[in-house]
C-alpha positions as CSV (number, residue, x, y, z in Angstrom):
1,X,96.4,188.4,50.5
2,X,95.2,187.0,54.2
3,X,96.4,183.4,53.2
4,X,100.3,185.2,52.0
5,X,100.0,187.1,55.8
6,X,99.5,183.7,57.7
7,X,102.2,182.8,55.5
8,X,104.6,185.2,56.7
9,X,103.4,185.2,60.3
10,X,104.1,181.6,60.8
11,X,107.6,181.6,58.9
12,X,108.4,184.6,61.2
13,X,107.1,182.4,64.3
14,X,109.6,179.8,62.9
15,X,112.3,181.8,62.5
16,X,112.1,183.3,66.6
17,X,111.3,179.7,67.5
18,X,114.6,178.8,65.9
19,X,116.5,181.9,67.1
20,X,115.8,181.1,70.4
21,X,116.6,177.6,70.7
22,X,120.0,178.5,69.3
23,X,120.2,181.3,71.8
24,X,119.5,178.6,74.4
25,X,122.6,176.1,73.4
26,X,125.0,178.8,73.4
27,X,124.1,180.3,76.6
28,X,123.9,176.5,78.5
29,X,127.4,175.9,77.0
30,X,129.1,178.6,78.0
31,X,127.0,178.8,81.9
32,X,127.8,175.4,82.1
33,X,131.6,175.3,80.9
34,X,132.3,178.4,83.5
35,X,132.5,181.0,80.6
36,X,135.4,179.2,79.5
37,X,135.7,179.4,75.6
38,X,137.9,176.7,75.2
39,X,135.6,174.1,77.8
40,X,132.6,175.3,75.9
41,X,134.1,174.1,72.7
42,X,134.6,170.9,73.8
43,X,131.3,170.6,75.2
44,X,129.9,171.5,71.9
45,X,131.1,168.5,70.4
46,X,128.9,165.9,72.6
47,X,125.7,167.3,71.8
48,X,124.1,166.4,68.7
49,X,121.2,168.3,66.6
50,X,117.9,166.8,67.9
51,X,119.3,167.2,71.6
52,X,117.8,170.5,72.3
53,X,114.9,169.2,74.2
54,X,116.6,166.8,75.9
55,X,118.9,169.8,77.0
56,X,116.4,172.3,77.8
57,X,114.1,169.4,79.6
58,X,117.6,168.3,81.5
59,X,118.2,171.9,82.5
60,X,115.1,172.3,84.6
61,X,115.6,168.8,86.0
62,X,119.1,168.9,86.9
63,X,119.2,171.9,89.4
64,X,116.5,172.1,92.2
65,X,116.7,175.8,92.6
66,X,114.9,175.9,88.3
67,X,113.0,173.2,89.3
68,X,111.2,174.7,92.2
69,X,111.0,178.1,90.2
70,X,109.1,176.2,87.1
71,X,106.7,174.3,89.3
72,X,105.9,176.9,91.7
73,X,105.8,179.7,88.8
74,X,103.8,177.3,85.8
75,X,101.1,175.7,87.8
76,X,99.2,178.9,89.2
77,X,99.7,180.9,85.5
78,X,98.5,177.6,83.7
79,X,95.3,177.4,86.0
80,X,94.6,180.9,85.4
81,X,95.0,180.8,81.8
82,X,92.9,177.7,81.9
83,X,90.3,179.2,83.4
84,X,90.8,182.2,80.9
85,X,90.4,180.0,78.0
86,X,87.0,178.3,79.6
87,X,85.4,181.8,80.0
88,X,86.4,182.7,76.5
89,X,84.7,179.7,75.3
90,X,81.4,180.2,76.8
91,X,81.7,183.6,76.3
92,X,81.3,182.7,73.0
93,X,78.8,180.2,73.4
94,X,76.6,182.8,74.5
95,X,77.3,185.3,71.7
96,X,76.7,182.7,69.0
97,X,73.3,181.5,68.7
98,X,73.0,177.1,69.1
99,X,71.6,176.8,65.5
100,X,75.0,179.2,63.7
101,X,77.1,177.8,65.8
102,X,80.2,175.5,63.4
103,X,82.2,173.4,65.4
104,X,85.9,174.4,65.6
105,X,89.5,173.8,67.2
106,X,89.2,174.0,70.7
107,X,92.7,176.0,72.4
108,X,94.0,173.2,74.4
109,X,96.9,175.1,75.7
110,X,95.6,176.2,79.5
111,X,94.6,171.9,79.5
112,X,97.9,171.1,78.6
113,X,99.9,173.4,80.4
114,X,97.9,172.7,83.5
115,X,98.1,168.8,83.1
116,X,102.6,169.2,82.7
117,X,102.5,171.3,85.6
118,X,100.8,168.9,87.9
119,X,102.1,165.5,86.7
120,X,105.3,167.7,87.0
121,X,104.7,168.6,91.0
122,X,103.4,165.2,92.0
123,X,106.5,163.6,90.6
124,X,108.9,166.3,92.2
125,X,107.3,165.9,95.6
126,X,106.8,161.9,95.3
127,X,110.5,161.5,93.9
128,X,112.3,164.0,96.9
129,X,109.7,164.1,99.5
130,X,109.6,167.9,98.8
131,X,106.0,167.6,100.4
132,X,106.6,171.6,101.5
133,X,106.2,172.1,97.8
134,X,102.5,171.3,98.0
135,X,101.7,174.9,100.1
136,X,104.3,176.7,98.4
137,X,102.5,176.3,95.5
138,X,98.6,176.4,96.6
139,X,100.4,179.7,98.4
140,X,101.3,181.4,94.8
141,X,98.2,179.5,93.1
142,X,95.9,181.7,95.8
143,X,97.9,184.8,94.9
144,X,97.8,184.5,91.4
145,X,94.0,184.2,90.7
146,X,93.6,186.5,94.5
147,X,95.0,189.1,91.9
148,X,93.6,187.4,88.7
149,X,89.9,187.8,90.3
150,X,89.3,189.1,93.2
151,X,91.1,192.7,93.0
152,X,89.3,195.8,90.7
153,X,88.1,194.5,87.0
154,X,90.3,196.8,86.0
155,X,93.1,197.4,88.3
156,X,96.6,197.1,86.9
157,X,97.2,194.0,89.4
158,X,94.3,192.6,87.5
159,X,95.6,193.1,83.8
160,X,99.1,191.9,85.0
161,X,98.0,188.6,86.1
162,X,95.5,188.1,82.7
163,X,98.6,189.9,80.8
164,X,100.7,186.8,82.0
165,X,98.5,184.0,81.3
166,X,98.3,185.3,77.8
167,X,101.8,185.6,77.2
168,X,102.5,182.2,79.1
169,X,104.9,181.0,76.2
170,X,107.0,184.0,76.0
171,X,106.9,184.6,79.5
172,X,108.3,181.0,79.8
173,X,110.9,181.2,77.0
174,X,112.9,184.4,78.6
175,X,112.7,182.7,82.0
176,X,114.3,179.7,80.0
177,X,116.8,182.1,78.5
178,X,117.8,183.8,81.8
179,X,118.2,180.3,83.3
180,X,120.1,179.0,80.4
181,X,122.3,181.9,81.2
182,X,122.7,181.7,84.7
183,X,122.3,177.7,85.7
184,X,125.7,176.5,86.1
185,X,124.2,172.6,86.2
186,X,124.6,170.4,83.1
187,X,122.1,168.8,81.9
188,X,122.9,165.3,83.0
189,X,123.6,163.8,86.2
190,X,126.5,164.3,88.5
191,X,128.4,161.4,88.8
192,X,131.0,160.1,91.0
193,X,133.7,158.0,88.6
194,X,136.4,155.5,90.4
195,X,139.6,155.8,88.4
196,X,142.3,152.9,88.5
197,X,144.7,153.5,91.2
198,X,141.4,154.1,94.1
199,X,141.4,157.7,93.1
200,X,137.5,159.3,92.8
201,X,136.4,162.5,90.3
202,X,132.4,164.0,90.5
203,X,131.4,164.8,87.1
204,X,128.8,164.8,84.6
205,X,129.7,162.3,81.3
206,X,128.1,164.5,78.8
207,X,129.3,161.4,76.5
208,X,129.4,158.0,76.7
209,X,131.3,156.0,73.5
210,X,132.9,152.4,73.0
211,X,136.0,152.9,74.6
212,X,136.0,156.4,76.2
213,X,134.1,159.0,78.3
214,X,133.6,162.5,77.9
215,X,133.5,163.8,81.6
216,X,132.7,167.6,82.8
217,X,134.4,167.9,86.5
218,X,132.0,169.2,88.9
219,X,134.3,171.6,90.8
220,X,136.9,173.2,88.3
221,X,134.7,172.7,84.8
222,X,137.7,170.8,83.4
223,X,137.1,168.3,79.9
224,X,138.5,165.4,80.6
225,X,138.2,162.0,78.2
226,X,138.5,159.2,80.1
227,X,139.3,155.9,78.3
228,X,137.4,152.8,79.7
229,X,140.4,151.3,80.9
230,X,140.7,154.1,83.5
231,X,137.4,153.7,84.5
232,X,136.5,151.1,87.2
233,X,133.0,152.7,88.6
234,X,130.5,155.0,88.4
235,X,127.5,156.2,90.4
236,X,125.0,159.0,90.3
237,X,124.7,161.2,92.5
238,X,121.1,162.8,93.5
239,X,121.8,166.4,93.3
240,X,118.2,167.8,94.5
């Protein structure tokens, strides 16, 4: 009986997993293609099936405003559960007696989360000189665990902030959704594309074939395919 409830749990984990990266396509085509039914149609067509982490992965990169958001937002919740998951572990250490003790899968998720977040910050700030990101974020970090541990054991501020860390993942994934929804920044770099004739279009190529290019304007959210024969240039452009 325990073994067919695992069972279920985890295909219903799947099955939210799944509805929610779905959830997340169709919301970045349509934010991205201005609403547009017909744009977001066409955009459909460059992505392929394995591109959903590249998309959502592209999503926070591309705009600066989800960018800051994530870094500031992930690194101060990832600490705290860190150190969550540290007391829990020698929490239980102490319960358990050495000697009954059976060595068992560590949770690795604070570690990880906490190692993402600052390999994240230090490439943001060495990439942009955003260097006014470092206090931003040792700001929020201080407020986070200020409320985390050093307000009332059992003040509401207090269960918030553990509540949080907890629910990281979740928490996460509907700030992913909102921004899916609302980030009208594709998930590939703006370009600026010199057409035969001297004339110029910014855009993002959301696909590149032998022979043509699929281009996104910047400006009006036009599809345009572009053959290489119009082409004679293109450069990114640094957005952040």
């Amino acid at each position: 009986m325990a073994s067919h409830g695992t069972e279920t749990d985890g295909r219903g984990t799947g099955l939210t997993v799944t509805a929610a990266a779905f959830a997340f396509v169709v919301l970045r085509l349509f934010a991205v293609s201005a609403y547009d039914w017909h744009t977001a149609f066409a955009v459909l067509h460059t992505l392929d099936l394995d591109d959903t982490i590249g998309l959502v992965v592209g999503t926070v990169m591309a705009d600066s405003l989800a960018s800051v958001l994530i870094l500031t937002l992930l690194l101060p919740i990832a600490a705290l559960r860190l150190i969550e998951d540290l007391r829990a572990a020698q929490e239980a250490r102490i319960r358990v007696p050495a000697e009954e003790q059976r060595p068992g899968r560590s949770d690795m998720t604070g570690a990880l989360l906490m190692l993402i977040a600052v390999v994240a910050v230090v490439a943001y700030v060495g990439t942009y000189d955003s260097w006014w990101l470092l206090p931003l974020v040792f700001a929020v970090s201080a407020l986070v665990l200020g409320i985390g541990y050093g307000v009332r054991a059992g003040g509401r501020l207090r269960r918030g902030a553990l509540w949080a860390s907890r629910h990281l993942v979740a928490l996460v994934g509907l700030a992913m959704l909102l921004g899916a929804a609302t980030i009208t920044t594709p998930w590939v770099p703006l370009e600026r594309i010199g057409l035969r004739g001297g004339a110029e279009l910014r855009g993002y190529v959301m696909q590149a074939e032998p022979g043509f290019l699929k281009v996104l304007t910047d400006h009006d959210r036009d599809f345009l395919i572009l053959t290489d024969q119009e082409v004679t240039s293109r450069e990114e452009i640094a957005a952040h």
